[in-house]
C-alpha positions, -999 to +999 in steps of 0.1 A: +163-044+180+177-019+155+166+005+130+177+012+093+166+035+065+179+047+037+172+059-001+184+048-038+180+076-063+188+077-101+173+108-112+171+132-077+203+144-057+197+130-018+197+149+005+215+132+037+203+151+061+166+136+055+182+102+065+195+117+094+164+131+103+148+096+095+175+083+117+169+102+144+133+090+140+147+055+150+165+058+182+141+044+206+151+012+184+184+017+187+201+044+215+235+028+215+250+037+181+245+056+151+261+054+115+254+064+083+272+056+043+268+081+020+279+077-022+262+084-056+232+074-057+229+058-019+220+067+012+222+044+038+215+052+076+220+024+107+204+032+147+220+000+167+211-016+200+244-033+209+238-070+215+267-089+198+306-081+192+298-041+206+338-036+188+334-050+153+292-052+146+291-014+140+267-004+106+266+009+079+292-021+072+311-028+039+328-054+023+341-053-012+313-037-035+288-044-008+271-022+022+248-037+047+219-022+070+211-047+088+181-049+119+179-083+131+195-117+151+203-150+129+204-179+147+224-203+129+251-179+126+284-202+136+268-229+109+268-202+080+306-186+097+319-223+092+310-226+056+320-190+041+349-202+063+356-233+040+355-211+010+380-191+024+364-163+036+378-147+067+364-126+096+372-094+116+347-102+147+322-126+158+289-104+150+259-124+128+259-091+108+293-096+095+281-129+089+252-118+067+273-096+043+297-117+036+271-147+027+250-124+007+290-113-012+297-152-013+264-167-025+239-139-036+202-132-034+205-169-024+213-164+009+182-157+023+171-187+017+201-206+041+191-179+072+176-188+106+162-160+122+144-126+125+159-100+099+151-068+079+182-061+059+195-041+028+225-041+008+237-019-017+258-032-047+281-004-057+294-020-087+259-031-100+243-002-083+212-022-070+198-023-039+186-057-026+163-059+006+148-093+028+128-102+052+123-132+076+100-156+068+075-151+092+077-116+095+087-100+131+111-074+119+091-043+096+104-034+062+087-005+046+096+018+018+080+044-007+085+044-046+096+085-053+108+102-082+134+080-097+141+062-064+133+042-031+134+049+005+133+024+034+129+024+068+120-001+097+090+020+109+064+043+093+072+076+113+108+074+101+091+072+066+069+101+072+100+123+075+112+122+041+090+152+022+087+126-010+060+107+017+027+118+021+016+114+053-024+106+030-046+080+048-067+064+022-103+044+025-087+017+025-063+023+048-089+039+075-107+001+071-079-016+086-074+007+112-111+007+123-115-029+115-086-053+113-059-037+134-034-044+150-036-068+117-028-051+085-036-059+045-003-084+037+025-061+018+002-027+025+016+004+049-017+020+059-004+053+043-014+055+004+022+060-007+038+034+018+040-001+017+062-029+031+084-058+019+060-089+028+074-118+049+093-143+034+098-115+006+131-103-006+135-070-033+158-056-055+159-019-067+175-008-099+168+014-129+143-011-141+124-003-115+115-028-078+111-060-086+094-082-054+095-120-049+089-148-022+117-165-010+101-187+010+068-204+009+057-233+038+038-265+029+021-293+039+037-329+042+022-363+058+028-370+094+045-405+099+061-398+133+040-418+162+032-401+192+063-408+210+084-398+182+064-364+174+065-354+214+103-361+213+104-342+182+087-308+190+107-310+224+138-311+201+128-280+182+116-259+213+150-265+231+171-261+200+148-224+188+151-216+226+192-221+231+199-205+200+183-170+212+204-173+244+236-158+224+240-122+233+270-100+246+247-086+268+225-088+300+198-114+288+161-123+307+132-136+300+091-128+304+073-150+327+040-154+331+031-187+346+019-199+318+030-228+293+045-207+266+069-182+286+077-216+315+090-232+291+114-210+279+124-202+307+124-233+322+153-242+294+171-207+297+175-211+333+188-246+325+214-233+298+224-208+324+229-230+354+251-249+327+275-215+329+274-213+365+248-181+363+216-175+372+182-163+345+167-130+360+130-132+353+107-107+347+065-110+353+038-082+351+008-078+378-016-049+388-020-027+415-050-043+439-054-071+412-054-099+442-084-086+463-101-074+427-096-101+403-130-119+389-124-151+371-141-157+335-135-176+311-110-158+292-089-163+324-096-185+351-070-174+371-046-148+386-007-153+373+009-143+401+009-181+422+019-198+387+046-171+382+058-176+422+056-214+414+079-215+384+103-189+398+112-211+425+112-244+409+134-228+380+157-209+406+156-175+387+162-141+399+129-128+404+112-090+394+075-089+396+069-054+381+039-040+391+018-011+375-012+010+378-040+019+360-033+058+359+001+045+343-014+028+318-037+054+307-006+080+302+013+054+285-015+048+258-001+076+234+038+067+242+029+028+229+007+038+201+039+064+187+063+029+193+037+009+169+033+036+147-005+030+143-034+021+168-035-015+179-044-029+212-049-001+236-040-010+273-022-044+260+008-020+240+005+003+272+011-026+297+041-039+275+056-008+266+057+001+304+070-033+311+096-032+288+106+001+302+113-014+333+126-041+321+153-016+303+157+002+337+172-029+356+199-033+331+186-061+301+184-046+268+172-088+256+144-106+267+130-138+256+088-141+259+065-161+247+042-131+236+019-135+207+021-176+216-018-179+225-031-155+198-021-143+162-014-110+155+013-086+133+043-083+153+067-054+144 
């Protein structure tokens, strides 16, 4: 996870020490590097959690005409590397955000369309001076900006937004009803705050002196099912392995969330699989309770306690095991600490329990882990 921000102005001088401000904003997104590109007109500021090629994957990053802020993993980098590569395009490191430049250089607003992944991106053109922004189809990494005087600004989370003094921090009716009655959710495209919004998914943007001009990328449909049984079970196992090993590519330590249940087994089941491959072993990481054994009641919701699954799959997988367990007291201090990291009220001791997982999750060492969060329910994922 990074962060990026920045502002486009035609008619208004900017002022880079607002995007430094609304940098700083950004760190708990990404503590391991900072940059920031300034030139006539631009602003462009990068926070960066080190995950691929720590040498040659630093941002703000420019090619030709072109500057990239980039918050995001692609997953089908080496196929895009191999086809700029054929076109004669050549490369300075291995990171996907090298990658993502020089396709958007080589084939245009376009290459959104060829990407595999979770992104929030923007580039500016210096010799067209637009600014073009995108993000994933389905929407995990946040994109918001404000429309000021003569300009834009950007910036992967709301309180990073709030700094520059061009955005109100105004809540509006509106905006009030989907706290109190649809969050976490949130109105497709809308910010909460009157004068933000965000760049929906599957959307990409361009800025110039017309004015912002938004459009969908990306739209999914409906087609007949022909595959038998056999042939669709073989079929969804090919697509779980193949999204699974793709998002095992990282430069550094890598674990995965497990619960016991279907969703987070499986993916570990095949990380720990891809890792014996290697010769190494998947650390593991599950969350319990403090006296949740000699209190748990069984409903309905949940019929059972985690903990024998997780101890079941653990073994059977062979993974390095952390059960990390918390207490209620914990969760109650954490409750303002996770609702600051979402930026707006969502789902009370749920963020708390994750955010203080996380944390520990940090604290041994793995700045990646896989989950299968948001698997048995649908909700807005930032």
């Amino acid at each position: 996870m990074c962060g990026i921000a920045g502002e486009v102005n035609f008619k208004e001088r900017i002022n880079a020490e607002v995007l430094r401000e609304m940098s700083r904003a950004l760190t708990p997104r990404g503590p391991d590097a900072d940059g920031l590109f300034e030139h006539e007109h631009v602003c462009l500021a990068h926070r960066r959690l080190i995950v691929i090629d720590p040498e040659n994957g630093a941002q703000p990053m420019t090619f030709g005409d072109y500057t990239l802020v980039y918050n995001g993993e692609l997953y089908n980098t080496e196929e895009i590397r191999a086809q700029l590569d054929k076109r004669g395009c050549r490369f300075l490191g291995h990171s996907d955000t090298e990658v993502v430049l020089k396709a958007y250089a080589e084939f245009g607003e376009k290459c959104v369309e060829m990407f595999n992944g979770i992104f929030a991106f923007a580039v500016w053109n210096s010799a067209e001076q637009t600014l073009f922004m995108a993000r994933d189809r389905i929407g995990v990494k946040p994109l918001f900006y404000s429309l000021t005087n003569g300009g834009i600004t950007f910036a992967s989370e709301i309180k990073a937004l709030l700094k520059h003094p061009g955005v109100k921090p105004v809540i509006t009716e509106e905006g009030a009803a989907q706290i109190m009655l649809v969050g976490p959710a949130r109105i497709v495209g809308d910010g909460v705050f009157r004068d933000i919004r965000d760049i929906p998914a599957a959307h990409c943007a361009t800025f110039s002196r017309k004015g912002l001009n938004v459009r969908r990328y990306w739209k999914l449909t409906a087609a007949p099912h022909n595959e038998t049984f056999t042939e669709t079970a073989n079929h969804v196992r090919e697509l779980i392995f193949d999204a699974v090993k793709r998002q095992l590519v990282s430069d550094v330590p890598l674990c995965t969330f497990l619960s016991g249940g279907l969703d987070s087994s499986v993916i570990s089941a095949i990380a720990a699989t891809e890792f014996a491959k290697r010769g190494e072993k998947l650390h593991t990481f599950s969350i319990d309770y403090a006296h949740n054994r000699e209190n748990f009641r069984a409903s309905a919701f949940q019929p059972d306690e985690d903990a024998p699954y997780v101890e079941k799959m653990a073994r059977f997988i062979g993974s390095e095991h952390t059960n990390v367990v918390l207490d209620t007291p914990a969760l109650a201090d954490a409750l303002e600490s996770s609702t600051l990291a979402r930026d707006l009220p969502g789902m009370a001791d749920v963020d708390s329990s994750l955010w203080l997982f996380c944390r520990e999750i940090k604290r041994a060492g793995f700045s990646v882990a896989l989950s299968g969060e948001c698997a048995d329910e649908t909700v807005h994922t930032c």
